[in-house]
DRENTI-354923 format. One line per field, with one value per residue: x, y, z of N, C-alpha, C in turn; residue number from 1. Coordinates in steps of 0.05 Angstrom, whole numbers, plus 32768, in hexadecimal, padded with zeros to 4 digits. Last residue first. Layout:
n.c1: [X  ...] $
n.c2: [Y  ...] $
n.c3: [Z  ...] $
ca.c1: [X  ...] $
ca.c2: [Y  ...] $
ca.c3: [Z  ...] $
c.c1: [X  ...] $
c.c2: [Y  ...] $
c.c3: [Z  ...] $
num: [NUM  ...] $
END
This chain:
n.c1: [7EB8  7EED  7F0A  7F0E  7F33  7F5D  7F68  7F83  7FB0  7FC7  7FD0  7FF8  8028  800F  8006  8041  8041  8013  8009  7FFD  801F  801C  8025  8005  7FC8  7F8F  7F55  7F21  7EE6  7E9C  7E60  7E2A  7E02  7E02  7E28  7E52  7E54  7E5B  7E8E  7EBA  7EB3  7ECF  7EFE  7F15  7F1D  7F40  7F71  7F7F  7F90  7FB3  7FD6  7FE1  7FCB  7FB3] $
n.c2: [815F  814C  8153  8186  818D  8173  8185  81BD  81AA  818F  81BC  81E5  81D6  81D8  8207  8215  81F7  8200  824A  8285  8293  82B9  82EB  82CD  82AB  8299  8269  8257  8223  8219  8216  823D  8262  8290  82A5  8299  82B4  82E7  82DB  82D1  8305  831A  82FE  8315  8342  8345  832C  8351  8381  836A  8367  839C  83D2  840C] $
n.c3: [7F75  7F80  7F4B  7F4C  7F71  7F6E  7F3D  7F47  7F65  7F3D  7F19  7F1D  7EFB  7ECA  7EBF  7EB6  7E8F  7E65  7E79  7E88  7EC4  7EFD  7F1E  7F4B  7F3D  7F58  7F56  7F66  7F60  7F67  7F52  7F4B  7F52  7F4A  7F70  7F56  7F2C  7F44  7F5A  7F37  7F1F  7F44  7F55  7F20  7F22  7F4D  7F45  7F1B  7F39  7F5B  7F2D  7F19  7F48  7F2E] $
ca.c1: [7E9E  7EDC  7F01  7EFF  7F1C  7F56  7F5F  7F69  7F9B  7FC6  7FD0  7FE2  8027  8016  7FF0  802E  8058  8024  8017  7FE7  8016  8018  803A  8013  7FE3  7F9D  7F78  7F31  7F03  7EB7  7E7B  7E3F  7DFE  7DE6  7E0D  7E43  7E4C  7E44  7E77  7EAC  7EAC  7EB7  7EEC  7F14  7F12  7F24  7F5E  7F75  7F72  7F95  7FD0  7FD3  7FE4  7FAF] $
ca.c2: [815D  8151  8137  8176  819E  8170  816E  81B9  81BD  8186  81A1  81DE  81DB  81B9  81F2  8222  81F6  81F1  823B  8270  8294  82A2  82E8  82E9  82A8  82B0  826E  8265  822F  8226  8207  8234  8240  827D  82AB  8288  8296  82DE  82E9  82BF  82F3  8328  830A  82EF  833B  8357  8321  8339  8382  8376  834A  8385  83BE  83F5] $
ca.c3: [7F68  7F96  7F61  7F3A  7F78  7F7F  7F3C  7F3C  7F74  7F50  7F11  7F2D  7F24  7EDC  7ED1  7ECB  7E9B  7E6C  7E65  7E7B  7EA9  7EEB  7F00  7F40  7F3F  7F4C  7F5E  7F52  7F6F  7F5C  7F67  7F42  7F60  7F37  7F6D  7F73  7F26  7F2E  7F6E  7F48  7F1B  7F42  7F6C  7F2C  7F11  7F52  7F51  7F08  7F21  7F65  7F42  7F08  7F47  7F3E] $
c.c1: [7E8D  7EC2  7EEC  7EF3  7F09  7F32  7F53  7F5B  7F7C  7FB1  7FBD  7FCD  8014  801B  7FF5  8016  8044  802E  8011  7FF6  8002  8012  8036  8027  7FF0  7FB7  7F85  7F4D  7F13  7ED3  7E89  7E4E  7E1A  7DF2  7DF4  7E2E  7E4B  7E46  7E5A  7E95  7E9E  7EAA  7ED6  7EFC  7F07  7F16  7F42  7F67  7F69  7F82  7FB4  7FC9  7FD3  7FC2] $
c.c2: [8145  8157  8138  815E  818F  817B  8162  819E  81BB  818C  819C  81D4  81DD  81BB  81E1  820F  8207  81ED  821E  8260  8283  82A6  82CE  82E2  82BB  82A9  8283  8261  823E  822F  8210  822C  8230  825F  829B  8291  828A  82C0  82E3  82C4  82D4  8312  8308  82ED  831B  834F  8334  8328  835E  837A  8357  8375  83AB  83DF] $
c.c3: [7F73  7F8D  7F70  7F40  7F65  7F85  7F50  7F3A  7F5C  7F64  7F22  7F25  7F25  7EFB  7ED3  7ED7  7EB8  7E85  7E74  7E6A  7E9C  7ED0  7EF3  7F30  7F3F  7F57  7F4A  7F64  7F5A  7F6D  7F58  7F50  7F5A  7F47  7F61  7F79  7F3A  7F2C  7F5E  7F57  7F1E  7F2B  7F5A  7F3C  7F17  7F3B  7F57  7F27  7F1D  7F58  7F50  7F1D  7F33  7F34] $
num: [54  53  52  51  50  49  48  47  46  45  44  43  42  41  40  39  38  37  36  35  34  33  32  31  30  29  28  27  26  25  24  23  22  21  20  19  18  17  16  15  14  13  12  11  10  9  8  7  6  5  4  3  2  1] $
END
């Protein structure tokens, strides 16, 4: 199975348990994102938007 299909089947199944107990939640799967810096500053913007909105 292609990585990008595992790591969103992992996201999926996740998110599926914590909307379950009641949880608000946004994900975003990136293909080839990394966990740096430089990566969540592009989406910076998309998560603050979602924080805000709390």
């Amino acid at each position: 199975m292609h990585e990008f299909v595992m790591e969103t089947k992992c996201c999926t199944d996740i998110a599926n348990l914590l909307l379950k107990k009641g949880t608000r939640l946004q994900f975003n799967v990136k293909p080839l994102g990394r966990h740096c810096e430089e990566d969540w500053d592009k989406e910076s913007e998309t998560f603050l938007r979602f924080l805000e909105s709390a």
